[in-house]
Gaussian input, Z-matrix of N, CA and C with variables (Angstrom, degrees):
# hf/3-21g

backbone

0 1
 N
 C     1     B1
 C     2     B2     1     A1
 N     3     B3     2     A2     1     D1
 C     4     B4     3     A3     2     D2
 C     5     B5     4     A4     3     D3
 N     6     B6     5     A5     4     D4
 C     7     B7     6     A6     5     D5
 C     8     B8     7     A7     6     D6
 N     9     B9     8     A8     7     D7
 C    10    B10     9     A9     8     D8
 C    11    B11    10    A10     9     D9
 N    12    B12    11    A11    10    D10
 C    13    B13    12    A12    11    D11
 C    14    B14    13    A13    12    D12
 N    15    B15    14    A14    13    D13
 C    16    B16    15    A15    14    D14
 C    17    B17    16    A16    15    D15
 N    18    B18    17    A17    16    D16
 C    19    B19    18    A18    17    D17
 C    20    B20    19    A19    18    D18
 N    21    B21    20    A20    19    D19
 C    22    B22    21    A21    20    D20
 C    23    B23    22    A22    21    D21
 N    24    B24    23    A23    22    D22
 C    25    B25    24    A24    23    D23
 C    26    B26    25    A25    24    D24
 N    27    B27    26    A26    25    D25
 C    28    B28    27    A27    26    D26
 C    29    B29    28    A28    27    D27
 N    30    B30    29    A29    28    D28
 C    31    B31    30    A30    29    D29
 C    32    B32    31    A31    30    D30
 N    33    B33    32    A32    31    D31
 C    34    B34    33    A33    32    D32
 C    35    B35    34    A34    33    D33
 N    36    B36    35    A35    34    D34
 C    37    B37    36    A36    35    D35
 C    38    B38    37    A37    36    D36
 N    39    B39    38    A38    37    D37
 C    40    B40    39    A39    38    D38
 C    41    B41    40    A40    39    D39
 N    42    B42    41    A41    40    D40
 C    43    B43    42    A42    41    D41
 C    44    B44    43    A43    42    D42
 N    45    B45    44    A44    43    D43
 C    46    B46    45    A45    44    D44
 C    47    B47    46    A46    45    D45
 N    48    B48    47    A47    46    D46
 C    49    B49    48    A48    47    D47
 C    50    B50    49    A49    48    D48
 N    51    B51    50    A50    49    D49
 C    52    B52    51    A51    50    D50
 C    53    B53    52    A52    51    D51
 N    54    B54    53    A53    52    D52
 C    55    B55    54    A54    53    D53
 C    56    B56    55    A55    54    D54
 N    57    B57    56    A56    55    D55
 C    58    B58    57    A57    56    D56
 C    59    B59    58    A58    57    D57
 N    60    B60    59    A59    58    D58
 C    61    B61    60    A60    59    D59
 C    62    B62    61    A61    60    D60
 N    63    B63    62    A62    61    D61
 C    64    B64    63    A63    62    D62
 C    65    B65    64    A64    63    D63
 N    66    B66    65    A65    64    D64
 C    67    B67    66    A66    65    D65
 C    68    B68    67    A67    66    D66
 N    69    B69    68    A68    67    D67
 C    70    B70    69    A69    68    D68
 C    71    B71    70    A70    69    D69
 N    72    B72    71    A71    70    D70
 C    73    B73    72    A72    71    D71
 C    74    B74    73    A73    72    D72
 N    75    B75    74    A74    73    D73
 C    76    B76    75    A75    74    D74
 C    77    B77    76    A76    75    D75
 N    78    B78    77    A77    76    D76
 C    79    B79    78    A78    77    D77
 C    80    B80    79    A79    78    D78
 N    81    B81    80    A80    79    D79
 C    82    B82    81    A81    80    D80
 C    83    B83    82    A82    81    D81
 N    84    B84    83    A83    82    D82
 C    85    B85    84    A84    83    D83
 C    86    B86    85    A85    84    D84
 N    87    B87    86    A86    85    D85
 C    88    B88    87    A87    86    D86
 C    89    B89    88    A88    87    D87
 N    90    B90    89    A89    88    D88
 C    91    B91    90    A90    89    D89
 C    92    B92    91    A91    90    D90
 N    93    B93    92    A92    91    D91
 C    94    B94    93    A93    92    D92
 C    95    B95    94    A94    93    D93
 N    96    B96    95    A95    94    D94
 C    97    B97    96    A96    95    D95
 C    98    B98    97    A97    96    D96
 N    99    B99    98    A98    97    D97
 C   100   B100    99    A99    98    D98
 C   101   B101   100   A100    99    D99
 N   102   B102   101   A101   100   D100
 C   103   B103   102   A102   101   D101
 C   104   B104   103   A103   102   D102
 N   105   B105   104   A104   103   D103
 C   106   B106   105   A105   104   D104
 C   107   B107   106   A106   105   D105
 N   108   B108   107   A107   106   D106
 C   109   B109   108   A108   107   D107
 C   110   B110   109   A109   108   D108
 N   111   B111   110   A110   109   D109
 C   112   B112   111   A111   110   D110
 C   113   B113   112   A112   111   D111
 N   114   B114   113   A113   112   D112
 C   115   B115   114   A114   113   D113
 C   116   B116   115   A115   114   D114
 N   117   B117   116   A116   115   D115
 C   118   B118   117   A117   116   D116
 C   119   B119   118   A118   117   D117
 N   120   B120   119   A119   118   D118
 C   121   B121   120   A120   119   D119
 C   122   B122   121   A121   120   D120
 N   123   B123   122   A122   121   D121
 C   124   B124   123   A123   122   D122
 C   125   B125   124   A124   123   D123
 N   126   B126   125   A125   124   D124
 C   127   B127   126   A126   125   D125
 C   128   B128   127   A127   126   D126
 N   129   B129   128   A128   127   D127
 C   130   B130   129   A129   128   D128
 C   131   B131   130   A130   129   D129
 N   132   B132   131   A131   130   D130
 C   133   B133   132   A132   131   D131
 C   134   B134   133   A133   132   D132
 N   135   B135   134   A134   133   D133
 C   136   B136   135   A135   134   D134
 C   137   B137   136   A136   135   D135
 N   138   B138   137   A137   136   D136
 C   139   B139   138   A138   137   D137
 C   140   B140   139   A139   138   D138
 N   141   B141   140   A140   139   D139
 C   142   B142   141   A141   140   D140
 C   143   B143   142   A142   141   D141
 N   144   B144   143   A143   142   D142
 C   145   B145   144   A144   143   D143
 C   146   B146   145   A145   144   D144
 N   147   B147   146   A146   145   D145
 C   148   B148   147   A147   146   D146
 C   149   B149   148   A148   147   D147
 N   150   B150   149   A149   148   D148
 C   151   B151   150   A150   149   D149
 C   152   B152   151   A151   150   D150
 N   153   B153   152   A152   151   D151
 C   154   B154   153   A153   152   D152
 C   155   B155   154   A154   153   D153
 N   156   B156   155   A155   154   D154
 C   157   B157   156   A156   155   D155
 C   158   B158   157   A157   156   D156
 N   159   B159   158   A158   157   D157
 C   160   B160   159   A159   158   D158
 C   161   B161   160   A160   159   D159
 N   162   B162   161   A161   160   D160
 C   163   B163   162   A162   161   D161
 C   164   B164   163   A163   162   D162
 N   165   B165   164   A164   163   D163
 C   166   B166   165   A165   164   D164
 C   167   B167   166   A166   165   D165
 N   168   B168   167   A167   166   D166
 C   169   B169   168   A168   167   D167
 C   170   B170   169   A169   168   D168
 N   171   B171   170   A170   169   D169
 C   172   B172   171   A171   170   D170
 C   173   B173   172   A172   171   D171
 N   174   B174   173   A173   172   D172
 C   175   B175   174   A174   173   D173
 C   176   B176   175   A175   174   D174
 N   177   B177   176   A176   175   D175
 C   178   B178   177   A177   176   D176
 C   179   B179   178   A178   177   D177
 N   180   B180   179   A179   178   D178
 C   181   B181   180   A180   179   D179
 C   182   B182   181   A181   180   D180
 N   183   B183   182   A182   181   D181
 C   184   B184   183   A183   182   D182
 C   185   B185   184   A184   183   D183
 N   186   B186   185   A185   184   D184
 C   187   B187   186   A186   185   D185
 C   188   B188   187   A187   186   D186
 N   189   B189   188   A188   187   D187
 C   190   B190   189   A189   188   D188
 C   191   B191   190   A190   189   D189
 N   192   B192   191   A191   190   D190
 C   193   B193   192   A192   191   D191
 C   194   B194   193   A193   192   D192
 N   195   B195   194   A194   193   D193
 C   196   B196   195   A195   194   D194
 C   197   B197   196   A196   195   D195
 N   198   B198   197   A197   196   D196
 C   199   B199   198   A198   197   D197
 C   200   B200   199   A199   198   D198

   B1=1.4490
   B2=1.5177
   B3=1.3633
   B4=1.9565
   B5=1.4123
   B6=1.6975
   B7=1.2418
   B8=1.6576
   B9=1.0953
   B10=1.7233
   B11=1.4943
   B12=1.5504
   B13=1.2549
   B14=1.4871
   B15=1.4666
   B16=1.9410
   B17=1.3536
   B18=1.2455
   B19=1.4034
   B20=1.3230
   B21=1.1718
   B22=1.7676
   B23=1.2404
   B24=1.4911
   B25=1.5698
   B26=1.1057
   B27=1.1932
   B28=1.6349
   B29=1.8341
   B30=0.7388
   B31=1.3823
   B32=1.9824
   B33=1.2764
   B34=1.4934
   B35=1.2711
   B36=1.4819
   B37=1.6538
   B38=1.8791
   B39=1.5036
   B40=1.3331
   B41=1.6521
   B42=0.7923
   B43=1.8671
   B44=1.2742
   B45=1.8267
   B46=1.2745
   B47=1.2890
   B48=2.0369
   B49=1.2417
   B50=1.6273
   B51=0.4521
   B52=2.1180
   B53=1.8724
   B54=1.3614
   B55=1.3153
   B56=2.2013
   B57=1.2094
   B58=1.0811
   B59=1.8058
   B60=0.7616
   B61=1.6776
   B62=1.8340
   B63=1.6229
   B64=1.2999
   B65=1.6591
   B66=1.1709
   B67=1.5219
   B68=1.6146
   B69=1.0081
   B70=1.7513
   B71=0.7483
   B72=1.7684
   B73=1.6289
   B74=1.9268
   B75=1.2924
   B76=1.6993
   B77=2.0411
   B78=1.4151
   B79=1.6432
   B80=1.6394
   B81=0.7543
   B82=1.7276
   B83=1.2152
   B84=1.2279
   B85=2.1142
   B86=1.6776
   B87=1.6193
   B88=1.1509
   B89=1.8010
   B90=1.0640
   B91=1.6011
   B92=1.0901
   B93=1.3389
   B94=1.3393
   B95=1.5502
   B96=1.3919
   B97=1.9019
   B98=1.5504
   B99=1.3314
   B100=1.4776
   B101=0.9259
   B102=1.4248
   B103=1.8035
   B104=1.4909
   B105=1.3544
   B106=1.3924
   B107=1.2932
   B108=1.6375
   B109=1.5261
   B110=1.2549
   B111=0.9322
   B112=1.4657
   B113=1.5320
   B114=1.4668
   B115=1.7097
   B116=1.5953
   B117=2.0539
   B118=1.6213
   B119=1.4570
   B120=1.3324
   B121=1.6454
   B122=1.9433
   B123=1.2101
   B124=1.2292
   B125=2.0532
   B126=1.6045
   B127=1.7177
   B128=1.4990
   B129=1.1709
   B130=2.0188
   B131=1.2181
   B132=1.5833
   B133=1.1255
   B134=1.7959
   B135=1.2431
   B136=1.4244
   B137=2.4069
   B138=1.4856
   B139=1.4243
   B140=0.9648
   B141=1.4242
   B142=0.9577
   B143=1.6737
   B144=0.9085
   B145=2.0805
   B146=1.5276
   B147=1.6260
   B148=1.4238
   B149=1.6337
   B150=1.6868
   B151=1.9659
   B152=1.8772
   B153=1.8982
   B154=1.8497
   B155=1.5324
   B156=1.4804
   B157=1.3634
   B158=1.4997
   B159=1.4442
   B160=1.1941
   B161=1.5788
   B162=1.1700
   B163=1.4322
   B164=1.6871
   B165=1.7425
   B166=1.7545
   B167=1.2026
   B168=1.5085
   B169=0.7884
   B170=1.5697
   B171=1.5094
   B172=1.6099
   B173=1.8412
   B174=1.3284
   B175=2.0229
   B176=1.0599
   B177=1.6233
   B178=1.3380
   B179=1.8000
   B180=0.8533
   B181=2.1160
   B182=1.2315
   B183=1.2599
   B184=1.4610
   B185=1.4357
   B186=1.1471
   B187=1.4615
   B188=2.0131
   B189=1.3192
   B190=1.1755
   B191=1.4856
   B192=1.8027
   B193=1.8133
   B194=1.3734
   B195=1.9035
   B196=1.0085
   B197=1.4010
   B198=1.5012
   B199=1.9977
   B200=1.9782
   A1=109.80
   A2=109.25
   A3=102.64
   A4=82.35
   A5=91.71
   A6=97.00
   A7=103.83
   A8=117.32
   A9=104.98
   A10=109.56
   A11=113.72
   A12=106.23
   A13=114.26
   A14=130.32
   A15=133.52
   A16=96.44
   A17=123.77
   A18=133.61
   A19=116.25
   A20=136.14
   A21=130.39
   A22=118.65
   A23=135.49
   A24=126.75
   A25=151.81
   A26=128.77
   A27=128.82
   A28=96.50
   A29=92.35
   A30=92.74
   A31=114.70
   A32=97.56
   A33=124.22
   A34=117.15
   A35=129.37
   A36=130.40
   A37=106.29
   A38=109.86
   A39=115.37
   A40=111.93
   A41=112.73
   A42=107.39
   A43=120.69
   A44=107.94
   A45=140.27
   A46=124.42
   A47=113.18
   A48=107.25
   A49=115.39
   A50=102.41
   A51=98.28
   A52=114.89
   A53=96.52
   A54=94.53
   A55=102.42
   A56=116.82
   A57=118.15
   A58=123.75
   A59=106.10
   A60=95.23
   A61=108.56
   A62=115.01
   A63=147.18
   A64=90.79
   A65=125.79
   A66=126.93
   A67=110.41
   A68=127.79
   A69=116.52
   A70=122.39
   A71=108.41
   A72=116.26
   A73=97.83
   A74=91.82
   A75=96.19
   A76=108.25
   A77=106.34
   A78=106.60
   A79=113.02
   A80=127.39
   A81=118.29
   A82=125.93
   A83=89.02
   A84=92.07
   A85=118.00
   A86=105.79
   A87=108.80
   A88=102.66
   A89=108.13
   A90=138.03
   A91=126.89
   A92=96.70
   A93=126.59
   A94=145.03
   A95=99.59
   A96=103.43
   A97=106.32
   A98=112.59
   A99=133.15
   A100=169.72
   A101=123.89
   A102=131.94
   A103=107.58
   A104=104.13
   A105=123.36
   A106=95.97
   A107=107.61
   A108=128.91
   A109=147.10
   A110=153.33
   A111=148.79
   A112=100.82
   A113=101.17
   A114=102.95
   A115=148.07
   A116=80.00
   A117=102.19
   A118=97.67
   A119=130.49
   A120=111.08
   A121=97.34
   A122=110.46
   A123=126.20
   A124=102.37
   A125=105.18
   A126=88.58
   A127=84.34
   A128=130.18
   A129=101.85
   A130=96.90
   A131=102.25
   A132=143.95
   A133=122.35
   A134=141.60
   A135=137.83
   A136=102.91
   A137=93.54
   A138=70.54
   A139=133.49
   A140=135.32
   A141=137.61
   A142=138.32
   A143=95.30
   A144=119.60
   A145=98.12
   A146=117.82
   A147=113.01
   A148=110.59
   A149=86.53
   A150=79.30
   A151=118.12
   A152=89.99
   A153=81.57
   A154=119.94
   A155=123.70
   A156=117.89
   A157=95.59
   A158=105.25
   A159=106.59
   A160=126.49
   A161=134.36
   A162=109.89
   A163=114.86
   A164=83.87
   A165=109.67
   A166=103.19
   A167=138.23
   A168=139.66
   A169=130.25
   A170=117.13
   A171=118.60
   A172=106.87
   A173=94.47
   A174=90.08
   A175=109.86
   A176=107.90
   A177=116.28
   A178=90.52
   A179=100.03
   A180=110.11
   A181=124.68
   A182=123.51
   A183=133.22
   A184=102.55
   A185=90.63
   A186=100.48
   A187=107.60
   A188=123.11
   A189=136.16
   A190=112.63
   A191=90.71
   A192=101.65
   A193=103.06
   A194=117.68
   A195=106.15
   A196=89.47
   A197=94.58
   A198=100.26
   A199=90.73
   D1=146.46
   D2=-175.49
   D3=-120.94
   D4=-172.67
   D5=-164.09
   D6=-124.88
   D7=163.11
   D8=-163.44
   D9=-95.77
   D10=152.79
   D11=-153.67
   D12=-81.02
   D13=152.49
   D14=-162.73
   D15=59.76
   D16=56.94
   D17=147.98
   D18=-102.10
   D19=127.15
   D20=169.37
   D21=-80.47
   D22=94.60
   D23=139.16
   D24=-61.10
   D25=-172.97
   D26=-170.19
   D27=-131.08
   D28=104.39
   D29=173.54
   D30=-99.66
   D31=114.03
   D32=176.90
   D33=-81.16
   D34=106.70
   D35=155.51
   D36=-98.95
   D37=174.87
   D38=156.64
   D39=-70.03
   D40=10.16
   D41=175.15
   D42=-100.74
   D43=-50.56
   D44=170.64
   D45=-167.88
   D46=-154.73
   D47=-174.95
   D48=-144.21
   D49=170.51
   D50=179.80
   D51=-165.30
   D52=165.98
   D53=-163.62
   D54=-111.37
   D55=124.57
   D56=-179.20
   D57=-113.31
   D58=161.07
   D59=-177.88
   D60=-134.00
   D61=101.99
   D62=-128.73
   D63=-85.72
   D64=126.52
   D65=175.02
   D66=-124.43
   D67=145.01
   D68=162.38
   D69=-60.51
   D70=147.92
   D71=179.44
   D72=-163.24
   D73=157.36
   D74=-174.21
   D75=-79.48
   D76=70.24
   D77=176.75
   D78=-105.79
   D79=119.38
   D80=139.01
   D81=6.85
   D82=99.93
   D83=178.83
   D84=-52.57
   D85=113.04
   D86=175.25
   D87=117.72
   D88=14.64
   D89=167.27
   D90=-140.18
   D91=123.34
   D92=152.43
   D93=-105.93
   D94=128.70
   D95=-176.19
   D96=-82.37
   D97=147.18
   D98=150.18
   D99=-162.95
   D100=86.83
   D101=-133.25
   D102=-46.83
   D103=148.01
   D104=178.16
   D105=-59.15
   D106=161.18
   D107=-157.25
   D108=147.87
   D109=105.86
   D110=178.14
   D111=15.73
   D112=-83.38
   D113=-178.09
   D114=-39.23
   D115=-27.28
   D116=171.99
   D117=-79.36
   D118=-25.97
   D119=-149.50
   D120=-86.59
   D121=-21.75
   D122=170.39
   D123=-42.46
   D124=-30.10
   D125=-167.43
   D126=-109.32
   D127=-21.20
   D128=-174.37
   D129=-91.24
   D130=155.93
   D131=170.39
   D132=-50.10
   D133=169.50
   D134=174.01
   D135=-80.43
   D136=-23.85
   D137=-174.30
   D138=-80.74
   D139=140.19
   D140=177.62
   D141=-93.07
   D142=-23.79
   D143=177.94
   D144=63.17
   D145=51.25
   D146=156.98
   D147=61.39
   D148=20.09
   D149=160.68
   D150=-129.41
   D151=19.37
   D152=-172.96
   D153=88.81
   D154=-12.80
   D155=-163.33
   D156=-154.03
   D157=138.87
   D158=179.27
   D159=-85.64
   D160=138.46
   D161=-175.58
   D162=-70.08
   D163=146.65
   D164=-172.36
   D165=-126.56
   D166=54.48
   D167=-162.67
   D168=-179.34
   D169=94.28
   D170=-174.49
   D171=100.23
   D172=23.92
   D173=170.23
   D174=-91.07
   D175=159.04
   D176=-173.47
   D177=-95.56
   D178=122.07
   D179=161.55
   D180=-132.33
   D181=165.59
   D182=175.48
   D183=-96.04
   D184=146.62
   D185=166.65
   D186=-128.85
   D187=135.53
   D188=172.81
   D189=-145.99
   D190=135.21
   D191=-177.31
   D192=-76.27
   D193=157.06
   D194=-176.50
   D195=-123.72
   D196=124.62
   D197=177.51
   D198=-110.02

């Protein structure tokens, strides 16, 4: 099931959580995009693997609409 587009979610990692507001785009079901940002840094983690940056890339999260 997707979610319809100018809907606001909550997007859930094991780190944390933040609130996004969902637009269309041509991805792969079962992906999601999301520009770097305040809101993103809310879901990665402190590690870095000795490069300065935390990975942003390939987490498992929840996603839930917020009505």
């Amino acid at each position: 099931e997707g979610i319809a587009n100018n809907t606001q979610v909550l997007v859930r990692s094991e780190m944390g959580e933040a609130v996004f507001l969902c637009k269309e785009g041509k991805l792969p079901s079962g992906i999601i995009f999301v520009p770097y940002g305040p809101p993103t840094c809310k879901l990665m983690g402190q590690t870095t693997d000795g490069t300065g940056m935390p990975t942003s890339k390939g987490w498992e999260v929840e996603v839930e609409p917020i009505v």
